[in-house]
C-alpha positions in Angstrom: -95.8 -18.3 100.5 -95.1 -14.8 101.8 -91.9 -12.7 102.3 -91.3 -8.9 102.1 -89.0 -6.8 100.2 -87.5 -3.8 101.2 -86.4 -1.0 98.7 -82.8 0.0 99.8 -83.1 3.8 98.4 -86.8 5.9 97.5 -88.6 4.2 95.6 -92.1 5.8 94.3 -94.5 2.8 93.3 -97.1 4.7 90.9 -94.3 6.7 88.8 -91.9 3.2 88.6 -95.1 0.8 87.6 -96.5 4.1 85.3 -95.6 2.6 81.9 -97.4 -1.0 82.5 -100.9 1.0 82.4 -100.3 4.5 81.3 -101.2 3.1 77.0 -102.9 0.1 77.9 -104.0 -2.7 79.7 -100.7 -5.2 80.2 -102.7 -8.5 80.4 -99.1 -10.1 81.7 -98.7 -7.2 84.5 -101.9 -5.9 85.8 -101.5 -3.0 87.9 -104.2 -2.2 90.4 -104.0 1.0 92.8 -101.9 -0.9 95.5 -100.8 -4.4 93.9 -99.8 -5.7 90.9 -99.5 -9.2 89.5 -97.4 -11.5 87.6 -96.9 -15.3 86.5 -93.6 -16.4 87.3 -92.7 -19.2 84.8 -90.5 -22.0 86.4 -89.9 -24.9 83.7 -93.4 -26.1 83.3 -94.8 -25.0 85.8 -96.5 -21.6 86.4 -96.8 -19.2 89.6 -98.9 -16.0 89.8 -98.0 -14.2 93.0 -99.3 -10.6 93.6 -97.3 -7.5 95.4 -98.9 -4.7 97.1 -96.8 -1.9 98.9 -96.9 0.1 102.0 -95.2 3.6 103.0 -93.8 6.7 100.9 -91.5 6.9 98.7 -88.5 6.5 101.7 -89.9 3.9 103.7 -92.0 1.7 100.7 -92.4 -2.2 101.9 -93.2 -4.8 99.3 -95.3 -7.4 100.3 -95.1 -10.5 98.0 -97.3 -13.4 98.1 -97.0 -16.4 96.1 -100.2 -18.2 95.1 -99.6 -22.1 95.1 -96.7 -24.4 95.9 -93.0 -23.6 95.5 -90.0 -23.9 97.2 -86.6 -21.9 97.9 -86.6 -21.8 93.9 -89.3 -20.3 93.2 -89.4 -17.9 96.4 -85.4 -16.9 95.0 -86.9 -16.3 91.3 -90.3 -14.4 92.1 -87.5 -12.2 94.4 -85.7 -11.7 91.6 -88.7 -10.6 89.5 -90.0 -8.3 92.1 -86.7 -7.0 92.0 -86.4 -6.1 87.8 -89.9 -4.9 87.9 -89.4 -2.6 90.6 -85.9 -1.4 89.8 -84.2 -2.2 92.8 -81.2 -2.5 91.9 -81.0 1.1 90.5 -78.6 3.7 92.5 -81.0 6.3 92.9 -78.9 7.9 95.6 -75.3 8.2 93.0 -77.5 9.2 90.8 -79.3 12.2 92.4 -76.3 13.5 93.8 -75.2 13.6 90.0 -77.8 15.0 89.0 -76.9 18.2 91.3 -75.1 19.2 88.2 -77.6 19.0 85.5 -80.1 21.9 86.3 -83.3 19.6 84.0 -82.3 16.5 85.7 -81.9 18.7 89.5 -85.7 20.0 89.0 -86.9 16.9 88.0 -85.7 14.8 90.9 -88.6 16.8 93.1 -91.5 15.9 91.2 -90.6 12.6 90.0 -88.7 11.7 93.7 -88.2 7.8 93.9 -89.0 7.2 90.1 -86.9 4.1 89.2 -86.9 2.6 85.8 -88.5 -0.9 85.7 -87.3 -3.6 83.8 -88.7 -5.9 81.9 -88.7 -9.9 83.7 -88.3 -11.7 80.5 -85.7 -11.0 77.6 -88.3 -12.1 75.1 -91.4 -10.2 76.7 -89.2 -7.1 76.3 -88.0 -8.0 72.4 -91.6 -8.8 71.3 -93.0 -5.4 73.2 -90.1 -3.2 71.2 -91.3 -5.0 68.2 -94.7 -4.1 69.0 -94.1 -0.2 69.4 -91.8 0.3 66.4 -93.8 3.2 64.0 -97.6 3.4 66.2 -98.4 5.3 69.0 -97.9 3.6 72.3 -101.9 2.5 72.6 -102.3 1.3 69.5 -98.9 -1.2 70.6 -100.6 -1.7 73.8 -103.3 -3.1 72.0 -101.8 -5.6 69.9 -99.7 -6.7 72.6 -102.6 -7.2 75.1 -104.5 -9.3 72.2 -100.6 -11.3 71.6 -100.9 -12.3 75.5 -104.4 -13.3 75.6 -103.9 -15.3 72.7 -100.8 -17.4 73.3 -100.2 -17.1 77.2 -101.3 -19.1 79.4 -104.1 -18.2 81.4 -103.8 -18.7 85.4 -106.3 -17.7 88.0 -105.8 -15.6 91.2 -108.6 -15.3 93.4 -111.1 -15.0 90.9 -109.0 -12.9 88.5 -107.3 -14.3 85.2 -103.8 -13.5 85.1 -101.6 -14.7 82.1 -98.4 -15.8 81.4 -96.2 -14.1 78.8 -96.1 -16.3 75.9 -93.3 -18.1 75.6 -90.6 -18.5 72.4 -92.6 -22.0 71.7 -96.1 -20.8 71.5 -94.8 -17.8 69.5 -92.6 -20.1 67.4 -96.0 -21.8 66.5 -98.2 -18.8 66.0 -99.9 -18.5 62.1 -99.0 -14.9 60.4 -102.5 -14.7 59.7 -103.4 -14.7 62.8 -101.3 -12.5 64.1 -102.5 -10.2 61.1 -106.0 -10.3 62.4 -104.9 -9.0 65.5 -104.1 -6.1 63.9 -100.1 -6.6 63.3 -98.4 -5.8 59.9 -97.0 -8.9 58.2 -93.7 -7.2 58.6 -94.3 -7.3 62.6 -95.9 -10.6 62.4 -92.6 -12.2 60.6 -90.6 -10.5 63.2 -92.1 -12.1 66.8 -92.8 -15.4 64.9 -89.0 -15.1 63.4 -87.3 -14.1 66.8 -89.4 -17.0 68.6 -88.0 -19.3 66.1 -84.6 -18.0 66.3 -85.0 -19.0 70.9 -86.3 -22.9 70.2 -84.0 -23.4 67.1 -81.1 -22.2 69.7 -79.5 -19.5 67.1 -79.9 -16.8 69.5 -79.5 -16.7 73.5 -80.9 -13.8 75.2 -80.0 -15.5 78.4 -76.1 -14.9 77.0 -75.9 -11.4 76.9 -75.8 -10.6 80.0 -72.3 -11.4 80.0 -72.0 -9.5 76.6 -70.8 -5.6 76.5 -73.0 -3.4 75.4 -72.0 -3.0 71.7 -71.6 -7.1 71.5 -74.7 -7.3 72.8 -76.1 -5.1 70.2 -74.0 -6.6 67.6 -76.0 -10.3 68.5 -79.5 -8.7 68.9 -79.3 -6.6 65.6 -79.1 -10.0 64.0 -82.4 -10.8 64.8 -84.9 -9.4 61.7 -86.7 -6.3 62.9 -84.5 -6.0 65.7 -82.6 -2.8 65.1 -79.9 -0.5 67.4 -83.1 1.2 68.5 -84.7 -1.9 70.1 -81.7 -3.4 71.0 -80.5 -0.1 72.8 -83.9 -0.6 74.4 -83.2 -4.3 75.4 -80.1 -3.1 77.1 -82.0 -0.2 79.2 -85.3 -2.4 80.0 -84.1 -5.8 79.4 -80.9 -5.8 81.1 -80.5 -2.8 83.3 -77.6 -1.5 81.9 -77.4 1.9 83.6 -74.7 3.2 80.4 -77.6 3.4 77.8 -79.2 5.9 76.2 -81.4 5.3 73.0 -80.8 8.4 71.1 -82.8 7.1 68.4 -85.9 6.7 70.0 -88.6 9.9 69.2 -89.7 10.5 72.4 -85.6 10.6 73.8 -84.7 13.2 70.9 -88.0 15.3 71.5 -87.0 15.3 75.3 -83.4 16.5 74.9 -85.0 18.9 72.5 -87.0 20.2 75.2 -84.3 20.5 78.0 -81.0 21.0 76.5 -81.7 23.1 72.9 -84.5 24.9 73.4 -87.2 22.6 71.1 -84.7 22.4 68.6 -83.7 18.7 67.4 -80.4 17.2 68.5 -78.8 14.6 66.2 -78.4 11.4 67.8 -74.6 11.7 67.9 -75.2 15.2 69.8 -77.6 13.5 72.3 -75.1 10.4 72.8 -72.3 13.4 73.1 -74.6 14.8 76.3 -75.7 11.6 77.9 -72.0 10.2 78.2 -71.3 13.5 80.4 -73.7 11.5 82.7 -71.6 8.0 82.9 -73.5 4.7 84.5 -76.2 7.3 84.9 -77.2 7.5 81.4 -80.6 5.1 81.6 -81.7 6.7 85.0 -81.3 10.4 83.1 -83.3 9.2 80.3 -86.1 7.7 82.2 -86.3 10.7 84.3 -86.4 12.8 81.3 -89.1 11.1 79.4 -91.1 11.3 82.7 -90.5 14.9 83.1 -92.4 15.3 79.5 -95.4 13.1 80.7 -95.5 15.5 83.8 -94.8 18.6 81.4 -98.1 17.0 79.5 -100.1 16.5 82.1 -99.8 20.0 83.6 -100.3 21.5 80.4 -97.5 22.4 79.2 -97.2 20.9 75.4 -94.2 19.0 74.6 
């Protein structure tokens, strides 16, 4: 099965797909230098399809092709996938006209020109990955993520390449602490994944649910969860749900960034950074993302931050 998706807006593949391989190897979302691939899970069964792109950042064509058969279903859910993982649904154009205003966010929409922020296509995949981040470096939680997938997803193969499946809340619900200890997890973050895999197949929590919460209910649910704080669930709401009136002021590499564009290098508190981000409206998770990018850039070109 084929079908192509078109990207209403600019969308720039290598900036959008960045944080899948920038740390890491994703194991669950391998990105290649024109394609990436998933496993779409559909009940039982599983589906690895594969998109690869064509044309700049204003013209960008997604060519999806789904490995194996499936019907409207699963063409309508690997869409909807495609969809999350590239940010399509993000208004790029409200937002850069908004951004006129800001002069950080107005120089960065050059450089980082079709960046949109991609979300995560599983509520749990993106729980278990905030869990997995909390206090280490970004590679080191790349790392024990990677070893989490290859462990407890499934394995599927794509013209001679194994692809896996997230793990879903059963295997995880299964998984032996001392296991995930050997991989390199603290028995803190261990209990955690184990704990909010338990909490899916026991049916005290559902992340499929909160979509129709508002944000703070939302939080309210997911801060129930052990070693699920505001930080992650602020997170969940950004990556997880695509909710564009987010911003994570708690998160180190936000408060370094408003540091760097809107003080001077001095630290903000979180209730001055949530002060400035509310100035930007249902723009708030766009200006972050574009913000955290601009340091990466900053970074790369050598210039510290």
């Amino acid at each position: 099965m084929t079908f192509t998706v078109t990207a209403e807006g600019p969308l720039e593949v290598g900036t959008t797909l960045a944080r899948y391989h920038l740390w890491g190897e994703d194991p669950a979302t391998p990105v290649g230098p024109n394609s990436v691939c998933r496993v779409l899970r559909a009940g039982d069964r599983l589906h690895a399809y594969e998109v690869t792109w064509h044309g700049g950042p204003d013209h960008t064509r997604l060519e999806v092709a789904v490995h194996g058969a499936g019907g409207d279903d699963v063409r309508s859910a690997v869409r909807r996938e495609v969809s999350q993982l590239f940010g399509l649904e993000a208004d790029l154009p409200g937002f850069y006209a908004m951004a006129k205003a800001d002069r950080a966010l107005r120089d960065l929409v050059g450089p980082l020109y079709g960046l949109r922020p991609s979300l995560s296509p599983s509520p749990l995949e993106m729980l278990v990955g905030s869990v997995c981040a909390q206090q280490v470096n970004l590679t080191f939680a790349f790392t024990t993520r990677a070893r989490l997938v290859r462990r407890y997803g499934r394995p599927v193969s794509l013209d001679g390449r194994t692809l896996y499946a997230f793990p879903n809340a059963d295997a995880l619900a299964r998984a032996r602490i001392s296991t995930l200890r050997r991989m390199q997890f603290s028995g803190r973050k261990a209990e955690y994944i184990v704990g909010i895999a338990r909490a899916i197949t026991q049916e005290r929590v559902d992340l499929g649910a909160l979509a129709a919460c508002d944000n703070e209910e939302a939080i309210a649910r997911l801060t129930t969860l052990r070693g699920v704080g505001r930080w992650s669930a602020e997170w969940f709401l950004a990556r997880g749900l695509g909710r564009g009136d987010v911003c994570p002021a708690g998160d180190l590499a936000v408060r370094k960034a408003f540091a760097r564009y809107y003080n001077r290098g001095r630290p903000l508190s979180d209730a001055a950074i949530r002060r400035r981000a509310r100035r930007w409206g249902a723009y708030q998770n766009l200006a972050v993302h574009y913000l955290l990018a601009g340091m990466r850039l900053d970074r790369a070109l050598g210039g510290g931050a």
